[in-house]
N, C-alpha and C positions, 0 to 999 in steps of 0.2 A: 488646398490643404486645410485641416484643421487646425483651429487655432487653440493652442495650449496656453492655458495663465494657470499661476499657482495666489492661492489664498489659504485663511486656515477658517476652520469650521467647528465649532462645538461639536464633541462627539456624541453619538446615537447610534446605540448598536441594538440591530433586532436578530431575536432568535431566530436561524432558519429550522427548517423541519426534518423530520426521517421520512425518505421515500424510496421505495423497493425500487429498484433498477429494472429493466423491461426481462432481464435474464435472469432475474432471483438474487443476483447479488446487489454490491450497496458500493458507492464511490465515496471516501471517508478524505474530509480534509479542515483545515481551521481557511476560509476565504476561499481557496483554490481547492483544488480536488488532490491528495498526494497518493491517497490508496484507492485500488477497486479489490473489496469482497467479494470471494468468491466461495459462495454456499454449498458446501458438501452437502447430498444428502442418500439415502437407500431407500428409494422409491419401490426396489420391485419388493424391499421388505416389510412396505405399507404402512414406512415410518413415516413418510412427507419428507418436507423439508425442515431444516432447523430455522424457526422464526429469532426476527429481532426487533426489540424494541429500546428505547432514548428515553432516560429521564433526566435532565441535569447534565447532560452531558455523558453521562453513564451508558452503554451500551452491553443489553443484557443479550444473550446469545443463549438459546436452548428450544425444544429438550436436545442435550446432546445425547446420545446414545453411544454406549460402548459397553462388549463383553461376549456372550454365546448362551445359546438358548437352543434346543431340539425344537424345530423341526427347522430351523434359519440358520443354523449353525454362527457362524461369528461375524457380527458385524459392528460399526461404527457410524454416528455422524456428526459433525462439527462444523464448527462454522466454516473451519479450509486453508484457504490460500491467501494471503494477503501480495499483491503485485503492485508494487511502488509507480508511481503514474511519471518516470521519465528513470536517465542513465544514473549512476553515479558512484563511488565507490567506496559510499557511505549510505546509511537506512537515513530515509527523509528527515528535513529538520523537524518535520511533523511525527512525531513519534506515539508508540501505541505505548498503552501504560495499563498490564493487567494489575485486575480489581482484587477479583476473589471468582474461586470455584464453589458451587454449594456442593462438594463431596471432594474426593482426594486430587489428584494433582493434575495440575496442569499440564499439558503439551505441546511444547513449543519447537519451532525450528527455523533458526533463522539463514541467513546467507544470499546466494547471489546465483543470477541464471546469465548467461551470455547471450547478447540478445545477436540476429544476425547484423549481418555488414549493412546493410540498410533498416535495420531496427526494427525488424519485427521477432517474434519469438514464437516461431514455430514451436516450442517445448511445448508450450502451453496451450498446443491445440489440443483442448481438456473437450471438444464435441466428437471428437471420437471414440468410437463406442468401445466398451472394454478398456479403455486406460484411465483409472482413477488418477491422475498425475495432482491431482491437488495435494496429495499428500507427499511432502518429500523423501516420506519414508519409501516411496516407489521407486523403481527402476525404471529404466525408457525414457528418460525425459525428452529426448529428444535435440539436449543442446548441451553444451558444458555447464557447469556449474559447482559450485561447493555450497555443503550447511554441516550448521553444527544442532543436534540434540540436546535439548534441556529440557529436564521433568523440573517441575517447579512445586515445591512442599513445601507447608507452612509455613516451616523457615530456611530455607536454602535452595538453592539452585543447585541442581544434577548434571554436571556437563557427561552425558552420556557417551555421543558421536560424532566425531568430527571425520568426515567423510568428501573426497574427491568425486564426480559424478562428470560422465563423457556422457556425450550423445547419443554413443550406439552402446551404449553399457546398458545392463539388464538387472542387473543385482538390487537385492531390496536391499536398506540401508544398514540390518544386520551380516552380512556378505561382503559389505565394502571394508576396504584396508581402514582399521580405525587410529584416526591420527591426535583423538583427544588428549594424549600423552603428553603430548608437543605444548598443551595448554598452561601457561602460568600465569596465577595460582588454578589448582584444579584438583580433583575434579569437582571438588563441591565446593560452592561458596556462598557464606552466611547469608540470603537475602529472604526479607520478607516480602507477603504480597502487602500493598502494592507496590510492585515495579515497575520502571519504564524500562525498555528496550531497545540497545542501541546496538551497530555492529557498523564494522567498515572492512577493507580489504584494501591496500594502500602499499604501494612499492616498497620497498628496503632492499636498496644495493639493487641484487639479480635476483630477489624472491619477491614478497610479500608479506601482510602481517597481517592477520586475522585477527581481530578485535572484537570482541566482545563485551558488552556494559548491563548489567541488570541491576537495575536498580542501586547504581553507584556502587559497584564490586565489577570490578574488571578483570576479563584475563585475556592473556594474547596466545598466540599459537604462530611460530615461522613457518614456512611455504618455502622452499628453496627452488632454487632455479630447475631442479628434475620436476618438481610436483608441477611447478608452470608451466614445463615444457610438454608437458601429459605424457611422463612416462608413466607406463601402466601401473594399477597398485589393484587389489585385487578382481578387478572388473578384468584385465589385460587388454583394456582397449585403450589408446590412445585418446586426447583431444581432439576433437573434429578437423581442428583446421592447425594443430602440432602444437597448439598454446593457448591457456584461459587468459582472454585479452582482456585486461584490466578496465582498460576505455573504453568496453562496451557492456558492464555489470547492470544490473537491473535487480535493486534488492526484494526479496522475496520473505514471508513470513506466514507459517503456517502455526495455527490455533486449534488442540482439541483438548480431548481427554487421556491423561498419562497411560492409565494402570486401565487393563481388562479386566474385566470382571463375570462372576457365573452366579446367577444367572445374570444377562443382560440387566443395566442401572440405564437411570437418566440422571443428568445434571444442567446447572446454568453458568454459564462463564458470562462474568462481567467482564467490560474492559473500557476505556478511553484515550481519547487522543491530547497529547501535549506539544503544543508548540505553538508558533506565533504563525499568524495571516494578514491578507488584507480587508477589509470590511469595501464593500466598491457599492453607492450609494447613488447610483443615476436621478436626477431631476430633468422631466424633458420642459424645454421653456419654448419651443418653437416646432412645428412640424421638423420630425428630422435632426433638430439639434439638443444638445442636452450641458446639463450641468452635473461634472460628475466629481464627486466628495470621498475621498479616500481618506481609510484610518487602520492604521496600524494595530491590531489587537491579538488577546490572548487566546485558548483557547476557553477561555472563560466568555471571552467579550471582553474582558478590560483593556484598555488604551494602554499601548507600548507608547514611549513618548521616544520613541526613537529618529534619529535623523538617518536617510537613504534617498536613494535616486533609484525610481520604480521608473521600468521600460513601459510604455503601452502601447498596445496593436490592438486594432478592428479588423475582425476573420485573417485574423494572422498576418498583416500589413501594419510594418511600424510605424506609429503614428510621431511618437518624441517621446521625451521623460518627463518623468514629474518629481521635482524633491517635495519630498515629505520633511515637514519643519516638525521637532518634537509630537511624529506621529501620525498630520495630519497634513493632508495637503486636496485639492483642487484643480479642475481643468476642465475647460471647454470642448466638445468635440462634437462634429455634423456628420451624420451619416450618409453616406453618399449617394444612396439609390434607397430603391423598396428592398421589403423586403430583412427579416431578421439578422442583425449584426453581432458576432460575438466580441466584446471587447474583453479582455486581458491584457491583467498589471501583472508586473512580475520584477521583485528585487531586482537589482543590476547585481549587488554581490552574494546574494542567499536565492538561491533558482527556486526554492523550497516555499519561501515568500512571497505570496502570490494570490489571488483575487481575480471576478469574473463577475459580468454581466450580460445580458443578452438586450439590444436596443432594436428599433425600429427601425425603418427609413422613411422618407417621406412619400405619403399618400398608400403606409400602412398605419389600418389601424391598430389598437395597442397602444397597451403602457411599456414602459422597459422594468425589466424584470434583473434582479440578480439573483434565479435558479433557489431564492430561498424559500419565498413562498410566505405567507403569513397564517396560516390556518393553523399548525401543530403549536399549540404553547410550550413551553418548559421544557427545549428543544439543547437550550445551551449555543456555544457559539461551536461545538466541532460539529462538522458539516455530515451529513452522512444519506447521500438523497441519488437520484439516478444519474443525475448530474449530464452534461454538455462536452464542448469538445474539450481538449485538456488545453490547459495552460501553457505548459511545458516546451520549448520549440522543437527537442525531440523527442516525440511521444507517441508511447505503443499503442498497438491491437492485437489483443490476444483472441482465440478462441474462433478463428475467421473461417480454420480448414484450410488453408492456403499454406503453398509453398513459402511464398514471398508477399509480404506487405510492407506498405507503404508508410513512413516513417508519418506526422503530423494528425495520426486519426486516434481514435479517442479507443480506450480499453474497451472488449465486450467478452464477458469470460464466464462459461456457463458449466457448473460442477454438475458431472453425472455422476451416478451413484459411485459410493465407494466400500468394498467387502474385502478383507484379509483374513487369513488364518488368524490362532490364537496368540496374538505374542503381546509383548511390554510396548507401548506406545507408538 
């Protein structure tokens, strides 16, 4: 067994870098990976795809395209879908914090997809052809779920939609029974950009509470026991399986542009991530064995000086814990064979806080890497790269074509084009 000791270490935090994901999308986290991007784009309209680039931490997202033009009639592209990298029934402690649009308003939508009984999320089989599903303004998902609509203007938030979504329901999200009403305070409330974005969905009594946070302005919305039970509301299809099961949520967030426009516009949407991670710092000191340095930080890089008990596993085998003393803490570990090991740390009480390296074993060669890389400067500490297996112990795969998969495998989520008629967001 490996042997664990804890000591503490001057901190050193390196920037990692921005790396396109082998599918076009991006896997975003501060140490651990919490989101995978998934890049909308309208290929057959010979836009491309919408690029992104990292300065500061700042993640610039464009050209987006949105509005109608003869002989292409109406289209869109944005950066998409954001799919949280594990369960929960609240949006990551890693949180997305938009910036600024350069032209009118944002598009937002946030909420929750049910993932199936062994955690995979068939909805989001986004590789077949004809279902733009990155947008939750579509129908079809393919699995239960709820979101709520916000257009986000200079200064306020627009709670537009608060929408029910089954499985076998078809309706775009203008067609669905709209439950924003329900929302208190609403519909609009004073926020400026920036804002961060938070949402949960959480028991009360026999319903639920929809919760919503932008940028420290909150409103809620009640779920009564008929809404959970999936009786129909204007889709007239029930819940898949007769209830949105709370214990198996998977938060979801989609990013574009509000307002259509004639003729066709372009724009760039900033945005970044807030919240705290693990910094995981391998030194190898013997074929196979390593010295590895953990530090608590923000998504700046700076040192949390907080005290925790981080779990750690090699390729998913727990190896023990490490406390973290004001932040920082140390442990020994050997890797057992050849061949590449992934280790992951991960909070005992924040699943969200979490870190990742990739080691060696003996009689491979190699250095041990922690997936940051050293080439991109001015990178910041949120992570945003193609990233490795997830963290998480239960943790999806989207986009596979499959019925059914297998819980422990890493997201792979590929946005094919997306084209709607003329409407608002």
């Amino acid at each position: 067994m490996p042997l664990l000791t804890l000591t503490a270490l001057l901190l050193t935090v390196l920037p990692p870098p921005l790396e396109p994901a082998p599918d076009g999308g991006f896997q975003l986290g501060v140490g651990g990976r919490s989101w995978q991007l998934a890049r909308k784009f309208d290929d057959d309209a010979g836009f491309g795809r919408v690029d992104f680039t990292i300065d500061g931490g700042v993640i610039t997202s464009g050209p987006l395209r949105q509005g109608c033009s003869a002989p292409l009639g109406c289209t869109y592209s944005a950066p998409g879908l954001l799919v949280a990298r594990g369960f929960g029934q609240a949006s990551p402690g890693v949180a997305v914090r938009l910036q600024s649009i350069s032209t009118q308003d944002v598009d937002v939508r946030v909420g929750f997809v049910e993932a199936q009984a062994d955690g995979g999320l068939a909805c989001l089989q986004l590789l077949r052809e004809g279902t733009p599903r990155a947008d939750l303004f579509e129908g079809s998902w393919g699995c239960d779920g709820v979101a709520l609509h916000v257009a986000f203007a200079p200064t306020s938030a627009n709670l537009h939609q608060l929408t029910l979504v089954t499985a076998a329901g078809t309706l775009r999200e203008d067609q669905r029974t709209d439950l924003s009403n329900r929302l208190t305070p609403g519909p609009t409330l004073p926020v400026a950009l920036p804002a961060t974005l938070r949402w949960s969905l959480t028991p009360v009594g026999v319903g639920a509470a929809f919760t919503v946070d932008f940028g420290g302005q909150r409103s809620t919305a009640m779920l009564g026991a008929l809404d959970l039970a999936g009786v129909p509301h204007a889709d007239a299809v029930p819940f898949a399986d007769g209830t949105l099961d709370l214990d198996r949520l998977v938060p979801v967030l989609y990013l574009g542009w509000a307002v259509f426009v004639d003729p066709a516009q372009t724009a760039e949407l900033q945005f970044s991530l807030e919240g705290a991670g693990l910094d995981v710092e391998p030194t190898q000191v013997s074929e196979g064995a390593y010295s590895v340095a953990v530090h608590a930080v923000d998504e700046r890089g700076v040192a949390l000086p907080r005290n925790d008990t981080v779990e750690v596993r090699l390729a998913a085998a727990r190896l023990g814990d490490v406390v973290l003393a004001h932040g920082v803490g140390q442990f020994q570990v050997t890797v057992p064979a050849p061949g590449p090991f992934t280790l992951e740390l991960q909070s005992a009480s924040d699943p969200w806080l979490r870190g990742q390296a990739t080691l060696t074993g003996p009689g491979d060669a190699g250095a041990p890497s922690t997936d940051a890389g050293a080439d991109v400067p001015d990178a910041g500490a949120a992570l945003v790269d193609a990233g490795v297996e997830p963290t998480a112990e239960r943790s999806l795969r989207v986009g596979c074509g499959c019925a059914q998969v297998d819980a422990g495998l890493a997201l792979a989520v590929l946005v094919l084009l997306g084209r709607r008629g003329s409407r608002g967001g």
